[in-house]
Every structure is written in C-alpha cells, then in structure tokens.
C-alpha positions in Angstrom: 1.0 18.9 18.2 2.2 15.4 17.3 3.0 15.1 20.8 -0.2 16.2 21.9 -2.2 13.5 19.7 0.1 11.2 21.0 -0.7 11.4 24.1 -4.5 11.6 23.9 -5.3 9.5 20.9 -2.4 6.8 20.0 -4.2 3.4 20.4 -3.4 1.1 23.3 -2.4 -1.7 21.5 0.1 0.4 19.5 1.9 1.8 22.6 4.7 -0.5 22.8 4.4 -2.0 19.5 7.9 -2.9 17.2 7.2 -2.6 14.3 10.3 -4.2 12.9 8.9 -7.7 15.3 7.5 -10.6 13.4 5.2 -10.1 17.0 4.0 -6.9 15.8 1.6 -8.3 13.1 -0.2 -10.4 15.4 -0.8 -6.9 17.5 -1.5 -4.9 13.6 -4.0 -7.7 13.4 -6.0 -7.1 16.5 -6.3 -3.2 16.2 -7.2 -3.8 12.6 -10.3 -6.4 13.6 -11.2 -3.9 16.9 -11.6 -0.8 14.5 -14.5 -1.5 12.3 -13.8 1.8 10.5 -10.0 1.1 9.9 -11.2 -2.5 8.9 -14.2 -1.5 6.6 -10.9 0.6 5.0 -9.4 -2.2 4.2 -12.4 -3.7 2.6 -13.1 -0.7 0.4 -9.2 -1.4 -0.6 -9.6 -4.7 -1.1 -12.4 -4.6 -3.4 -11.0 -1.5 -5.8 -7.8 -4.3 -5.6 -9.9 -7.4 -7.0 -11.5 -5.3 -9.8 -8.5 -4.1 -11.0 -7.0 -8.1 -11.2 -7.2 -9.7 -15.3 -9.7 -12.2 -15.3 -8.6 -13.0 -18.7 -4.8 -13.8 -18.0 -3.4 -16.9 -16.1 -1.5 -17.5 -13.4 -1.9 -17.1 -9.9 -2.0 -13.7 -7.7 0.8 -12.9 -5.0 0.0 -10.9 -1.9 3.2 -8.8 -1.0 3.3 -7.2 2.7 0.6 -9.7 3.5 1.2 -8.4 7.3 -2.2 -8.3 9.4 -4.4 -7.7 6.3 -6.7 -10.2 5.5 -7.8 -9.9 1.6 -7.5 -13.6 1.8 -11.0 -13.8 2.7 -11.9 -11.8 -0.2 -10.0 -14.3 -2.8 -9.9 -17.5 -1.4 -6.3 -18.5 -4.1 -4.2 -15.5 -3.2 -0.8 -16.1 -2.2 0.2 -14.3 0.9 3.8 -13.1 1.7 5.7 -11.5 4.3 9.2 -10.6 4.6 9.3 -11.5 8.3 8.2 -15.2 9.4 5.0 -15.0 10.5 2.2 -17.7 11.1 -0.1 -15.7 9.3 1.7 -15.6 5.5 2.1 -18.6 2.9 5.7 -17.6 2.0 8.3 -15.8 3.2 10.3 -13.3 0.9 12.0 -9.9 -0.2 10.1 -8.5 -2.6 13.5 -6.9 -3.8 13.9 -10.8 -5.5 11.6 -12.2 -6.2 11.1 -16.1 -6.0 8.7 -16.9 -8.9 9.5 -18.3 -12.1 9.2 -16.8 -15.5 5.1 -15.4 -16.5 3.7 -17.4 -13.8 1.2 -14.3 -11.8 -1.4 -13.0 -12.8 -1.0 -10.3 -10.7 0.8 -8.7 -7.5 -1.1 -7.0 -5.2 -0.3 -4.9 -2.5 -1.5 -2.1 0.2 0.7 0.3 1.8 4.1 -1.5 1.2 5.8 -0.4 -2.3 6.7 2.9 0.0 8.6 0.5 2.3 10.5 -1.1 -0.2 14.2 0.3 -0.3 15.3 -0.9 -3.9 11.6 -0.6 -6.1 14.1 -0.3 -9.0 15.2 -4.3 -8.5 11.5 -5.1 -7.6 9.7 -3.5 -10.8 12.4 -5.7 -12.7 12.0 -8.9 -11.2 8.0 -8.4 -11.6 8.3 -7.7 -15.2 10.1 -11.6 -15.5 7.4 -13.2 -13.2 4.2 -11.7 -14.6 2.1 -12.8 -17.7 1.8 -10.3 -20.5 -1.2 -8.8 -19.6 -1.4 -9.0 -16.2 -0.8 -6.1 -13.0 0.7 -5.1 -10.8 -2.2 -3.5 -8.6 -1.3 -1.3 -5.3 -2.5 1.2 -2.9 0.0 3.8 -1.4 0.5 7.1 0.1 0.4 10.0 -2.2 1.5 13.5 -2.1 -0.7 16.6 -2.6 -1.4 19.7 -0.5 -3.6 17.9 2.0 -1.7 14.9 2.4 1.7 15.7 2.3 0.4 18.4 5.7 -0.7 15.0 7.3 2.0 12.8 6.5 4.5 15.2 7.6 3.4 16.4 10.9 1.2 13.6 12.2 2.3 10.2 10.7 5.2 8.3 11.4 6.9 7.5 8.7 9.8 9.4 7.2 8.6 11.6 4.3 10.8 13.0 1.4 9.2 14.3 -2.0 12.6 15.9 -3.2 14.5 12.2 -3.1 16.7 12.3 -6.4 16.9 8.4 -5.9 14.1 6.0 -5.9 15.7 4.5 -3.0 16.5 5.2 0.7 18.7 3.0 3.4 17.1 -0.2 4.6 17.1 -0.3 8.2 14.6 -1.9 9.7 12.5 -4.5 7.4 9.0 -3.0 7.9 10.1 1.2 9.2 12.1 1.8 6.4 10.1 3.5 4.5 9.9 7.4 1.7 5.8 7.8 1.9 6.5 10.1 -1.3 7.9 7.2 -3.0 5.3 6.2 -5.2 4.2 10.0 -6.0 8.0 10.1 -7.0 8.3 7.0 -9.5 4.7 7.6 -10.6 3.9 11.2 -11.3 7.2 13.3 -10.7 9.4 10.8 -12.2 6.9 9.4 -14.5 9.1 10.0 -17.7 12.0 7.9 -16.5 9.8 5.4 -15.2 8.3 5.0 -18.9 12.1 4.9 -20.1 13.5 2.5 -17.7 10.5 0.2 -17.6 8.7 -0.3 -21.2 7.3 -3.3 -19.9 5.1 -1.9 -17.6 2.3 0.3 -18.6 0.5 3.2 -16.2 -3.3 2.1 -16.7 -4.8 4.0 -13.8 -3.6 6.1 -10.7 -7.0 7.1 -8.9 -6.2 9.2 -6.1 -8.6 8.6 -3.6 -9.2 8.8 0.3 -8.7 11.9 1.7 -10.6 11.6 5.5 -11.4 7.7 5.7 -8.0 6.8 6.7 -7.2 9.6 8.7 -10.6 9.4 10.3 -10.1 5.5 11.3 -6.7 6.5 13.1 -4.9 4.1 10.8 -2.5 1.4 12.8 -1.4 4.1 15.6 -4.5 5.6 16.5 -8.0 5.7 18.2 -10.8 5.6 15.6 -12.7 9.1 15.5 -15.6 7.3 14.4 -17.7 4.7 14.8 -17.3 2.3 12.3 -21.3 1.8 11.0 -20.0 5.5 9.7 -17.7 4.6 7.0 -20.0 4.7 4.3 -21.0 7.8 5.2 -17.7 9.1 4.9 -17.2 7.1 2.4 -20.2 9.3 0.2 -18.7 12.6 1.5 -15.4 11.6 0.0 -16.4 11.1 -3.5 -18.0 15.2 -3.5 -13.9 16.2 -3.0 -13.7 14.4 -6.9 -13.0 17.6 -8.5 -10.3 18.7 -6.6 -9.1 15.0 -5.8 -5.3 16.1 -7.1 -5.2 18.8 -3.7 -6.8 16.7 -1.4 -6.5 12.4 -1.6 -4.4 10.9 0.7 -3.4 7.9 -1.1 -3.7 6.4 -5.3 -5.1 3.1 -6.7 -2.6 2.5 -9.0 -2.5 0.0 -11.5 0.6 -1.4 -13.6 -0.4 -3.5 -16.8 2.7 -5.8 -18.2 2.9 -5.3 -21.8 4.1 -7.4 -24.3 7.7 -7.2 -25.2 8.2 -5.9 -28.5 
C-alpha cells in the first residue's frame, strides 16, 4: 500500500529530495508555498503557537527546526534556527546545547522537530537554564493514538516506536533521525518520570488536535488531496471529532511552563 501511494501521490518536488541536505529546505520551502492546504496548516500552527507565548515575561523567543517554515512572518522578533547552514535561519545550532545564556527566552517554539531530536533529556535541561521563570516551551508534534499511530506506521516515513524504554534513539542523519512516538512517550506514557526528572518544567496544556488536516494536505511527501480554499472546512469538521480527540488526533499542542525553582 505504501508503495502504491508512492507511486501515484508522492509530490514531484519530494522525489529526489535529501532530507539530511542543507539543499533540501530550500525544496521543503517550495512544496510548502505550492500547497495552500499544507501551508494554511502551518498557519493554524502558527497561530495556536503565538497564543500559547507569555506576554508578561521577557526575553526574546527562539525558533528551533526553523527549516522551510516561515512563522517569522507571523512574529516579526523571532529568532530562527537550524541545525544545518542554511540562508534561511538566524543561527545555526543543536538544540541538544543550547547557546543562550542564563533566563534570557521567553519562549522556545517549535513544529515537528522535538521527535527528531536524539538526546530530549540534554535539551529539556539546557532549556530549563536559558528560559525566564514563567515562560514556555511551546511545540507541535506527532502523537500516538489508534488513528494515528495506523498512519504513522504504514504511510509516513519516519521511524515509529511507542515501546522505546529510552527517550532516546541513534542520531544518524541530522534531520531523519527521528521516534514520531517520542513526545507521546515523555509526555503521557512517561509522564511521571518526566515530572520527577524535570520539576522545572510544568505540563500546562497537551491539546491533541488534527486528525485529517495534515494527512489531507499530503504533508512534505505528498500531493494535496484538496484544494487549499478547503482547509477551513476541514478545519470545522475536525473540531466535531472533540469528544473522541484521545482515539483519533494526529498530533498535540503542548505547552511547557518553567517554574520557579524552589
């Protein structure tokens, strides 16, 4: 079957793509701005992101895995980062050490990239130095339920694994490497330890969300199976799957608030 879509419905563009090639986010970029539904996905990201960001904390907000989004336009003083030189990004970093001095951000915000991250232990750390008391860590990611983890296995990509013991995986290549259960794991399965280990940081939301948009906009890989003037149609037929949200969303807005140390 995931042969099959291949064939018919993997996008052009994303044919002969690397992913692992700072030249690959030029090409994310394009199929992102020539799919208005997969772009009007973004935006609906973007804009749950910027509400979730303290407006009553200092500081500036960091961008990680920056890539071919474009939330930029949407907050005109983000920082944008990469871990791969690109023209696109302000700095260029691993987000497994982070380059920021003590309290300085307001907030780190990301989409689709704490999954890809092979150490999250050393990265929640260094966050908890660099942001203000108060402040967030704000993120959208893949999460597992019945639905999803059917999708995310058969027709996506990226590895999957929801029985990981560790909250890590090997790094190979800087952008592939990836467990789309990860943040499922450290979140919700794991969600005891990750109160233990990290006092500092306080679970203030996960809204699990999106459980056709994405799938319908063919993500980075493939063809939109919409038009994009659709979206918020889709969009208004999501939100009647509320009730049963937990079986059927695709991914969580989750939202990390730094708490003062005691």
């Amino acid at each position: 079957m995931k042969k099959l879509l291949q064939s018919y419905l993997v996008h052009p563009l994303a044919r002969e793509i690397d992913i692992d090639s700072p030249d690959a986010t030029a090409t994310k970029s394009r199929i992102i701005q020539s799919k208005l539904f997969l772009k009007n996905f973004y935006k609906d990201c973007y804009r749950s992101i910027i509400r979730r960001i303290p407006e009553d904390v200092d500081g500036t907000v960091v961008e990680i895995g920056s890539g071919a989004g474009f939330l930029k336009n949407y907050l005109a003083d983000l920082v944008t980062s990469e871990i791969l030189s690109v023209p696109s990004v302000d700095i260029v970093f691993d987000a497994q050490s982070l380059p920021f001095r003590r309290s300085c951000l307001r907030a780190i915000v990301m989409v689709d990239v704490f999954h890809h991250l092979p150490d999250v232990i050393s990265f929640l750390r260094d966050a908890i130095e660099c942001v203000q008391p108060g402040g967030t860590i704000v993120m959208v990611e893949p999460w597992i339920t019945r639905w999803s983890y059917f999708i995310y296995r058969f027709f996506h990509q990226e590895p999957i694994n929801q029985r990981a013991e560790q909250w890590s995986f090997p790094g190979k290549g800087p952008l592939s490497s990836a467990n789309s259960a990860l943040p499922w794991i450290v979140f919700q399965r794991d969600r005891q330890r990750f109160k233990n280990d990290f006092p500092g940081w306080h679970i203030e939301e996960i809204k699990l969300d999106y459980p056709f948009s994405y799938l319908v906009s063919g993500g980075l890989s493939y063809r939109s199976l919409a038009p994009g003037n659709l979206f918020g149609v889709f969009r208004r037929f999501e939100k009647l799957f509320q009730p049963i949200m937990g079986s059927v969303a695709m991914f969580a807005k989750i939202t990390l608030r730094r708490v003062p140390k005691s």
